[in-house]
N, C-alpha and C positions, 0 to 999 in steps of 0.2 A: 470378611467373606462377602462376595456379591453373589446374590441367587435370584436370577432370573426369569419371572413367566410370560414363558413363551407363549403362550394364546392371545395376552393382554400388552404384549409390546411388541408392536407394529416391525418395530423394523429387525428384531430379532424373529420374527414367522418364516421368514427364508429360512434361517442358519437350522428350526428347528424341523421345518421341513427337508431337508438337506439331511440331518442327523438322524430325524425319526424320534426328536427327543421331546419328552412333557413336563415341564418344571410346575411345580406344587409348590407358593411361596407364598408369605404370609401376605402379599399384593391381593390374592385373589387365587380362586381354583379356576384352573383351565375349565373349559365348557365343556371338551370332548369326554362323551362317554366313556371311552376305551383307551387308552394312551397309548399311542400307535409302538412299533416294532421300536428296541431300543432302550434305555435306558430314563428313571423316571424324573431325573435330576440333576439341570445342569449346571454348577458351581464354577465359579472361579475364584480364583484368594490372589490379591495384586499384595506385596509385601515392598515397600521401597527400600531396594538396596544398591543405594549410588557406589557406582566405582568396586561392582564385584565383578570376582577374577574367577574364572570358571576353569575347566583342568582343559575343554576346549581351546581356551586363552593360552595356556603357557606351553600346550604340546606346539600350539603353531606360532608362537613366538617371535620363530627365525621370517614368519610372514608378515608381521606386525612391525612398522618401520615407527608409529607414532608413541607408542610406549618400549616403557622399561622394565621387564617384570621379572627375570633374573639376576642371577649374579651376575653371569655371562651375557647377558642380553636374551640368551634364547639355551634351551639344553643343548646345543652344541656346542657353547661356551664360547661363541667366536667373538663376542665385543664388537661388531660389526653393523651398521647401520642402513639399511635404504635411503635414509632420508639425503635428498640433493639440493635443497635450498641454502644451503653453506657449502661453499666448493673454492678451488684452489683459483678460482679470478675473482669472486668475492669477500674471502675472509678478510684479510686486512680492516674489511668494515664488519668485524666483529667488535663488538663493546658491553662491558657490564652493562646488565641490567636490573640487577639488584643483589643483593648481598644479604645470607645471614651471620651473626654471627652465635656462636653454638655458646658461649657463656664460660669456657673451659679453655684453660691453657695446655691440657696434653695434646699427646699426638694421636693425629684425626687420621683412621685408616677407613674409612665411609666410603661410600655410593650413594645418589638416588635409586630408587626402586619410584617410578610410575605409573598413573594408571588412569588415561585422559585428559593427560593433562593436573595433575594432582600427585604432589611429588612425598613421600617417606623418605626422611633419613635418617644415620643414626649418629649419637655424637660420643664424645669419651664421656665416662659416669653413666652407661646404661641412659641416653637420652634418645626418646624417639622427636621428633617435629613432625607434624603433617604440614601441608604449604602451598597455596596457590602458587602453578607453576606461572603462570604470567607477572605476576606481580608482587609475587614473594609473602604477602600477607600470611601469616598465622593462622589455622585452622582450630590445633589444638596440639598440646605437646605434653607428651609422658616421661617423669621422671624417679627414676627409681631411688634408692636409697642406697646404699652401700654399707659394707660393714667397715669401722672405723681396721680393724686390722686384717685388710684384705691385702693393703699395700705391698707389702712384702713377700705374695702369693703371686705376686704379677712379675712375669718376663718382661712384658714390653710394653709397659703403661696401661692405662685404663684403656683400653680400646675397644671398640665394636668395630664390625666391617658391614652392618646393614639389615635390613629389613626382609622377608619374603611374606609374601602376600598371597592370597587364597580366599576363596568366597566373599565375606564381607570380614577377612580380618588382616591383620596386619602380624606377625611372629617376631619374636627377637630374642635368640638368645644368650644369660645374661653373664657378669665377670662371677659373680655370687651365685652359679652350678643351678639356674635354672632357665625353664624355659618361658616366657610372656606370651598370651593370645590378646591381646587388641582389640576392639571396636573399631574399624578401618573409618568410622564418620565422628564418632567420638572420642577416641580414645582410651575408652573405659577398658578396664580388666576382664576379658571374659574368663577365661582361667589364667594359675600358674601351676607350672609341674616341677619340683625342686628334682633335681639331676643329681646330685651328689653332694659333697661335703668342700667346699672352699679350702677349711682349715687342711685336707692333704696336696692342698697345690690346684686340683682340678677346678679349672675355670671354662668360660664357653667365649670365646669371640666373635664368631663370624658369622655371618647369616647362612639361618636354615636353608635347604632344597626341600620343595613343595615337588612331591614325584608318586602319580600313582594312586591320588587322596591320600598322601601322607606326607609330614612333615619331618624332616630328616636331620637328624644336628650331628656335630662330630666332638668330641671333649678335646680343651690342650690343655700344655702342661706335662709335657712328657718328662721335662728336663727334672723333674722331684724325684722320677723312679718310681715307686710302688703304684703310681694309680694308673692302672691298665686301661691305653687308647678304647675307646669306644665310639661306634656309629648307629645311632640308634633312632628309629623310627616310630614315630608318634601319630595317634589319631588327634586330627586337628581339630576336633569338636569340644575332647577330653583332653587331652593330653596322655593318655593311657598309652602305656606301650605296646606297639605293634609286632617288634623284631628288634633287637639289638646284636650286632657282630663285633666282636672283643679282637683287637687288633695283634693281639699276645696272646702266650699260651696261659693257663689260667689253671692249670696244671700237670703233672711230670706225665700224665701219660699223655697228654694233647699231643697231636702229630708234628706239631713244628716244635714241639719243646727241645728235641734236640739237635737243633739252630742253637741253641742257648748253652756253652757250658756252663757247668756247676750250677745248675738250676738258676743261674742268670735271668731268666725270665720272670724269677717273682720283682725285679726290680730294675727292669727292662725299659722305660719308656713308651714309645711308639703311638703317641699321640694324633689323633684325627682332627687336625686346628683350623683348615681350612677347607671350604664348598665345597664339595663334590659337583658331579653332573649323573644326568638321567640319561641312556640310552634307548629311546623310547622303542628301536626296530628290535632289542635284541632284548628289550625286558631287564634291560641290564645299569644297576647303580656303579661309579667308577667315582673311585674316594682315596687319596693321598694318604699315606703315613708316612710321619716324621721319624726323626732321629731313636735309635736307643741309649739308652746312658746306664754308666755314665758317660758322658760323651766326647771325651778325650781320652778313655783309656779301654779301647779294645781286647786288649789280653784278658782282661778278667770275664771279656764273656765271646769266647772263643767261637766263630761259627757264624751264618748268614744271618741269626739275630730278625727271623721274621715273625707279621710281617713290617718289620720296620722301613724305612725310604722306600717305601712299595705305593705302585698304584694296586687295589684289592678292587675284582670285579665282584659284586652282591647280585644274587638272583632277589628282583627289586619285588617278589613278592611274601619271601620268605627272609632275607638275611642274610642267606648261604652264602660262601664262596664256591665262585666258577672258576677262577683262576688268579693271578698275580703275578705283575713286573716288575723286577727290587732292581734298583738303581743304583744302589751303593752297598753292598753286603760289608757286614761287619765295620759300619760306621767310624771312622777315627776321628770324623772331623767338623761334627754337628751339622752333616750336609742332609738336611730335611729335606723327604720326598713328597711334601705335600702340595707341592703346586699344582698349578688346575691342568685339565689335559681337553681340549679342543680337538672334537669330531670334525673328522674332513673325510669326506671321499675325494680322493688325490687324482691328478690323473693318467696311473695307469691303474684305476679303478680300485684299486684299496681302500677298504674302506679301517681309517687309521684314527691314532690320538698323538697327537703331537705334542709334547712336554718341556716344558723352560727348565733344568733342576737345577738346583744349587748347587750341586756339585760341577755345575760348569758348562753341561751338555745339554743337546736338544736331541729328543728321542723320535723318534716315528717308529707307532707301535701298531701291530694287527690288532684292532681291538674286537675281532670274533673270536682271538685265541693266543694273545696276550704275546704275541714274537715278535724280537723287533726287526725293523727293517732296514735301519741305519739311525748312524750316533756321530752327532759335530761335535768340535766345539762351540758354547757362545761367546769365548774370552781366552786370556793366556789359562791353561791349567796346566799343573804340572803333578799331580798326585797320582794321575795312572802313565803307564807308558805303555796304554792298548788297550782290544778289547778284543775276548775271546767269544767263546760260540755263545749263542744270541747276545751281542754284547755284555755280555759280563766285563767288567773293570779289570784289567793286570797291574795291581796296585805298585805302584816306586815305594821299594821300603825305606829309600831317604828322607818321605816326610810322612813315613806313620811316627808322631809323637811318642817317646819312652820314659822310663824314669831317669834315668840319667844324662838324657840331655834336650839338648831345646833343636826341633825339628823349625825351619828355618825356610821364608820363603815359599809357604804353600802356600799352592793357588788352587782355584779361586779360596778367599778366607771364607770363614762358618756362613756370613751372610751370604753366598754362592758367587757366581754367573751372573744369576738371575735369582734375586732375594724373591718373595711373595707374590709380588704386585704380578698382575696379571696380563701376560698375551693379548694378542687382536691376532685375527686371521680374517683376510680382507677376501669375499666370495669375487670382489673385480678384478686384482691381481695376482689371486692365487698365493699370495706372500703372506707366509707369520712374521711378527712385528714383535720383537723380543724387547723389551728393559734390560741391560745388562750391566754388572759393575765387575772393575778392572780393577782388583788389587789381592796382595797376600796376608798370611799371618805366620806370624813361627808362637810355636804353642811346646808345650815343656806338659808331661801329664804327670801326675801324682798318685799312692794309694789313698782311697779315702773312703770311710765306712757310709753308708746309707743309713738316712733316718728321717720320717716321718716325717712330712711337709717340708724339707728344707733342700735346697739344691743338689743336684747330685751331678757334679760337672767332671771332678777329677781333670784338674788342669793349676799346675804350678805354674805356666804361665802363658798370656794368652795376649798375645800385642797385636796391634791391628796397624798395616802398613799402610800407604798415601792408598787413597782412593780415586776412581774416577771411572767413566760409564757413558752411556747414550741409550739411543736406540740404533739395532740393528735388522735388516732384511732377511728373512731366508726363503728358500725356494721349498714351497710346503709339500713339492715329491719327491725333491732329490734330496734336501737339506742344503744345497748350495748355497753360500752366502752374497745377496743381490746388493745391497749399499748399506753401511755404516755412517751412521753417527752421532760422532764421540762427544761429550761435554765434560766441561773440568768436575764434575759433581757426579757421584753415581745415578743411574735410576733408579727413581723413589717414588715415582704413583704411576698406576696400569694403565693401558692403553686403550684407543678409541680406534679403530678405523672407518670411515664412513665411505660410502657412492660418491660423494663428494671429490672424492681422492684426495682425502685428504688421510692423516693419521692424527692424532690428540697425544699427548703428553707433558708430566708436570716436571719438575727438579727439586733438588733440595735447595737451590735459593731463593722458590718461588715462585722460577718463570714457569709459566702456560703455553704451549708452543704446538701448533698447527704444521706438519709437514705436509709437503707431498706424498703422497704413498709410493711411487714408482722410482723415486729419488733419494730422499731423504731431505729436501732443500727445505729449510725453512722459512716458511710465507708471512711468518705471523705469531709474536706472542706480549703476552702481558704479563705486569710482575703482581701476583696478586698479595705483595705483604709478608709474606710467612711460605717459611717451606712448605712443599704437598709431597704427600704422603700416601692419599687417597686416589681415586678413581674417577679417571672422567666418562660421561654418560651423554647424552643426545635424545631427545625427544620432542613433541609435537605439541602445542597449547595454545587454543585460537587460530589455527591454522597458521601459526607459523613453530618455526625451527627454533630451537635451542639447546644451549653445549652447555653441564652442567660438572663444577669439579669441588671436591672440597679438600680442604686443606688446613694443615696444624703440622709442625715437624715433631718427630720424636720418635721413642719408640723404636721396639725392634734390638736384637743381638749387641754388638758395639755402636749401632748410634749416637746414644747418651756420649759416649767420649768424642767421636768425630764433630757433634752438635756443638759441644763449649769453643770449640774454635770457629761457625760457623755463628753464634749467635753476637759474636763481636761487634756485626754487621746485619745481623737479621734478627727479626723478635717473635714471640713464642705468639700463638692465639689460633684458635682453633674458628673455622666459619666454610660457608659453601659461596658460593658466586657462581652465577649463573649469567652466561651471553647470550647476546641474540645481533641479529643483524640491525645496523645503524638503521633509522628509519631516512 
């Protein structure tokens, strides 16, 4: 603490005439008899705290072209960048500029998260790195521990999806049902808060949303059954909880219990696995729910099974629900509604949230009152033949899955349209930039009893057809689709778009590839080694530009199998790599 007197330090006599104020410090007593109008003491506390993220910081985000501080880039969730010192007449002279590698051969579903040039990311085994963004140097890097039989708790490998950052800390939460607070300059542990119990399936992947002074997680692992999705809100000082909303009924008289027959909702799924976003005008949290299960055999819980494949709006100061849009009622087909939804006001003034699902479609939703406005498709699909009042699905009963026989040729398969990986919506083209994969499955479902931590899938059999994918265009008022394109590999890491005009995307063999945004034409790519998985990013460090992506294959629904014939030709290894312009 510095304390100041004013009588005896010359060049603070202004500020104290100014103020009216008399500091009494152990330098010396002021002279003045009487200590004028005002207050008798005036302190200042300087505390250094490099590289802290204020709630001012991430509301205006979408203003902030030099850092990365969400998921989405900003709470609109658009993946979209200001920065123009990478553009569609110079990339070509893009080139590594340095490379980590993460020490781990799973598959890497990561991001940077930055913040002046100072990069977080996170790796598969619960790994954080801190990292000079210019030159890739080592900061400091936290690694957790894991329990030797957690393996078997995981759907889609060790994964994290990322860091979220806040005052001076860093958040992660982990595969082992808790949550990490950070020292954002050291790395040190400031708290942890255990979430749950691993051993019933509930794991954490993805990075927290920091909304409101508070930190936000969502639980996955819906596919075990018994452990009830949750979205639950943290004080970031403590870890203490704020608010938690239960994405299921949680008992028979709950209002949407009877969505559920036969009390299907005690082992219902409806896991919250991936980010949500903040609506900051309307005070409103907007958070995915996944699949219920078991998740190929719907008759045993008869009914719209909410809120599963729902977007849930939460009044962001209590918890509550405002409302919800379900995407797929009474799930047949593991088509998870958790992917992200990107805030647009459109232009005829709507103000909307636009959805990639894995069931195949892109939504465009009111997001003051959850109706939608129109429904594409992003790929072939063949499991509805319609849609009725506010799009609701008119499901083809030829490929709801039965017991006696194998439903044959659905489209899109479990991994969707549009698997995970996440959207761009470009503020210079007005276009969302979708990841989409192009193939089916025929699935055969089974009866089969629930029990305690172990899968609850009910499918005799579940084959996954030729795959293949790109990126595609759509018109973010109408949904009209503006250019395609397709690549032999589905898409497998989320998109970039920048002022640049350009677009960013990765593939499963590796390639890194720079489009035009208005086209589709591809300007520009590099093989970085190893399939990507993860997310590419864009940021500012020493005043210049840099596109940051990382990458590990694996991971995810049928992967593992479509992987052993891709690995014939490509090798496993988990790392980030970062570009910048040739000098």
């Amino acid at each position: 603490m510095i304390r100041f007197n004013l009588s005896r330090t010359a060049g603070l006599r202004p500020l104290a005439a100014c103020l009216g104020l008399l500091a009494l410090t152990s330098i010396g007593q002021a002279q003045d008899a009487e200590p004028p109008l005002g207050v008798n003491v005036l302190e200042a506390t300087f505390k250094w705290r490099p590289n802290y993220v204020s709630n001012d910081m991430l509301l205006n985000a979408d203003k902030d072209a030099n850092n990365w501080l969400h998921y989405g880039k900003d709470y609109q969730n658009t993946r979209f960048s200001a920065l123009t010192q990478i553009t569609t007449d110079n990339v070509k002279k893009l080139v590594p500029k340095w490379n980590l590698s993460f020490g781990v051969n799973e598959a890497q579903d990561s991001q940077t998260t930055v913040v002046n040039g100072r990069i977080y990311v996170t790796a598969s085994q619960n790994k954080v790195f801190s990292l000079d963004g210019v030159t890739g140097k080592m900061l400091w890097k936290y690694e957790r521990s894991l329990p030797g039989d957690l393996g078997p708790k995981l759907c889609c490998d060790a994964v994290n999806r990322g860091v979220a950052v806040y005052k001076d800390m860093v958040f992660m939460a982990t595969l082992d049902t808790h949550v990490v607070a950070l020292n954002n300059t050291t790395g040190q542990v400031v708290w942890e808060r255990k979430m749950g119990d691993y051993q019933t399936g509930e794991i954490y992947t993805s990075m927290p949303l920091v909304a409101k002074g508070m930190v936000i997680v969502g639980s996955a692992s819906g596919d075990v059954g018994a452990n009830v999705g949750r979205i639950t809100a943290l004080d970031p000082a403590t870890g203490n909880t704020i608010w938690e909303f239960k994405t299921r009924p949680t008992s028979a008289d709950h209002p949407q219990a009877k969505t559920w027959a036969n009390d299907s909702w005690k082992t219902g799924g409806g896991a919250a696995w991936l980010t949500g976003t903040y609506d900051a005008k309307t005070n409103t949290v907007l958070w995915g729910v996944g699949n219920p299960s078991p998740a190929f055999d719907p008759s045993v819980r008869k009914g719209d099974n909410l809120y599963t494949n729902s977007t849930v709006a939460l009044d962001a100061d209590t918890g509550k629900i405002k409302y919800h849009f379900q995407y797929t009622p009474n799930d047949a087909w593991d088509y998870d509604g958790n992917n992200e939804m990107i805030l647009v006001d459109d232009d005829k003034g709507r103000k909307v949230w636009l959805h990639g699902d894995r069931n195949g479609h892109l939504y465009s939703i009111d997001r003051t009152n959850g109706k939608c406005n129109w429904v594409v498709p992003i790929a072939r699909v063949n499991w509805v033949t319609g849609f009725g009042e506010n799009c609701r699905p008119i499901v083809n009963p030829d490929k709801v899955p039965g017991y006696d026989r194998v439903a044959t040729d659905i489209a899109p398969i479990l991994d969707g349209g549009k698997e995970w990986h996440p959207a761009a919506y470009s503020l210079r083209t007005k276009l969302i930039y979708v990841p989409f994969i192009d193939s089916s499955m025929d699935v055969q479902a089974k009866k089969s009893e629930w029990k305690k931590g172990e899968w609850f899938l009910s499918s005799k059999v579940l084959k996954a057809n030729p795959y293949t994918g790109g990126v595609k265009a759509f018109n973010a008022t109408t949904g009209e689709q503006v250019w395609t394109r397709p690549q032999s590999t589905p898409a497998t890491s989320g998109l970039l778009a920048t002022a640049g005009k350009l677009v960013f995307s990765g593939d499963a063999e590796g390639y890194f590839s720079a489009l035009k945004d208005d086209t589709g034409e591809e300007l520009w790519r590099f093989n970085v080694g190893s399939g990507i998985h993860g997310n590419p990013t864009t940021f500012t460090a020493d005043g210049k530009q840099y596109v940051a992506i990382v990458y590990g294959p694996g991971g995810g629904s049928l992967w593992p199998l479509v992987y052993d014939e891709l690995f014939k030709r490509n090798n496993r290894g988990g790392g980030m790599m970062v570009f910048g312009l040739s000098d």
